[in-house]
N, C-alpha and C positions, 0 to 999 in steps of 0.2 A: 569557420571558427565558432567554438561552442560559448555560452555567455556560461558563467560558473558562478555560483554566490550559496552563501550560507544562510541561510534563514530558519527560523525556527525550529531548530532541532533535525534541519532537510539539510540533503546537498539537491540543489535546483540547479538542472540541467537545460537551458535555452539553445534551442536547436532551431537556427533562423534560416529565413531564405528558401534559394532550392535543395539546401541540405536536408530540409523536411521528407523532399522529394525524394531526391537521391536515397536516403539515406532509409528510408517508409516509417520514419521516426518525428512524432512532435516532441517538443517539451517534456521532462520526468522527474520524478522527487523520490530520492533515495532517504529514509531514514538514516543520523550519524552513525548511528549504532550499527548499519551494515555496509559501510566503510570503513575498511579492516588497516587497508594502507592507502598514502597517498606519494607520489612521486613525481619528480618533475624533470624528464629526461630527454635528449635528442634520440633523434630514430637511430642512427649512431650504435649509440650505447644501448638502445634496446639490442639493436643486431647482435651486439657483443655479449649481452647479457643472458638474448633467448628471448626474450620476452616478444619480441618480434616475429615469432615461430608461432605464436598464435594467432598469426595476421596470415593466414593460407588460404581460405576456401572462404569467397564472398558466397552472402545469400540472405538476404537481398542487399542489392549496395552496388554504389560506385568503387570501382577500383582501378583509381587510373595512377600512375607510377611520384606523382604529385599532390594529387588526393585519393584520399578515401574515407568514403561516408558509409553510415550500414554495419550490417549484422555478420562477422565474419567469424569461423573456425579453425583452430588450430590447438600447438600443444610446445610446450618449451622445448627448443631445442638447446644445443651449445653446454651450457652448466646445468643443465635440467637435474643432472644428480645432485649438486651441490644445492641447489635451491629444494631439495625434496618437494618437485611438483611431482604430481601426477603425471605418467602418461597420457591419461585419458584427455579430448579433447575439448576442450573448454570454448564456453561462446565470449565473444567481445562486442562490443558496439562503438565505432570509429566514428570519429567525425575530425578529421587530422589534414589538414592543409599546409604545413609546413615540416619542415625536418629538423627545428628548435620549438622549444618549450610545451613539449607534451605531456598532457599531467596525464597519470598512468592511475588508475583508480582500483585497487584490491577490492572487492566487496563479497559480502556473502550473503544468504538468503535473497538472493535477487535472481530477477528473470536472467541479467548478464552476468558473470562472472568478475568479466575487465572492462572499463572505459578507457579510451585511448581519445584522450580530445588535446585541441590546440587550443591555446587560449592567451589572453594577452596579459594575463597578469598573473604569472604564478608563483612568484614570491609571495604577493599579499593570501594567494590562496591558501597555500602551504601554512604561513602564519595564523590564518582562521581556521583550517582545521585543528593544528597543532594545540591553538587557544581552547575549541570545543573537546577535542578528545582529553584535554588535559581538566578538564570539569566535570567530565565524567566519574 
């Protein structure tokens, strides 16, 4: 599970444990401003949605059918027209331990494209972002 918090104009990503390991990822700080969206969905509704179609090709990373930690590739499938993504394959970075409350992270100018974390609290997150984009 990822630790997630807003601070100073960051979205700060805490990557604990053997997720470090697993995952060949410590701790990272995204500026707000390149976090485009944020969502809080079950694996479920990515399946449904496509969004899960970017979860294909580990490297490096755990990929076990309950977790997944790490750098993965992929590209939407399912409604991919409707959402006008791109074909082209997009990188992610997992760190997803459960099959509820995974915040789904849009970002741009970053090394990753998607974060896919589980976390425990994603209503208050949602409302901290929602609060900083809206100060914008």
């Amino acid at each position: 599970m990822a630790n997630v918090k807003f601070e100073d104009n960051q979205m700060i990503v805490g990557i604990s444990g053997l997720d470090k390991v697993w995952g060949f990822k410590g701790d990272f700080k995204i500026p707000i401003d390149h976090v485009s969206d944020l969502t809080v969905e079950s694996r479920d509704q990515m399946q449904k949605d496509g969004k899960w179609g970017l979860v294909n090709l580990r490297a490096p990373g755990l990929g076990l059918p309950t977790k997944k930690v790490g750098t993965f590739y992929g590209s939407f499938y399912g409604e991919a027209s409707q959402m006008n993504q791109s074909k082209k394959s997009k990188k992610s970075y997992l760190d997803v331990s459960s099959k509820d409350n995974i915040l789904f992270v849009t970002l741009n100018n970053e090394k990753y494209d998607y974060l896919f974390l589980t976390v425990a609290n994603p209503a208050e997150l949602m409302s901290q972002f929602q609060r900083l984009k809206g100060n914008q």
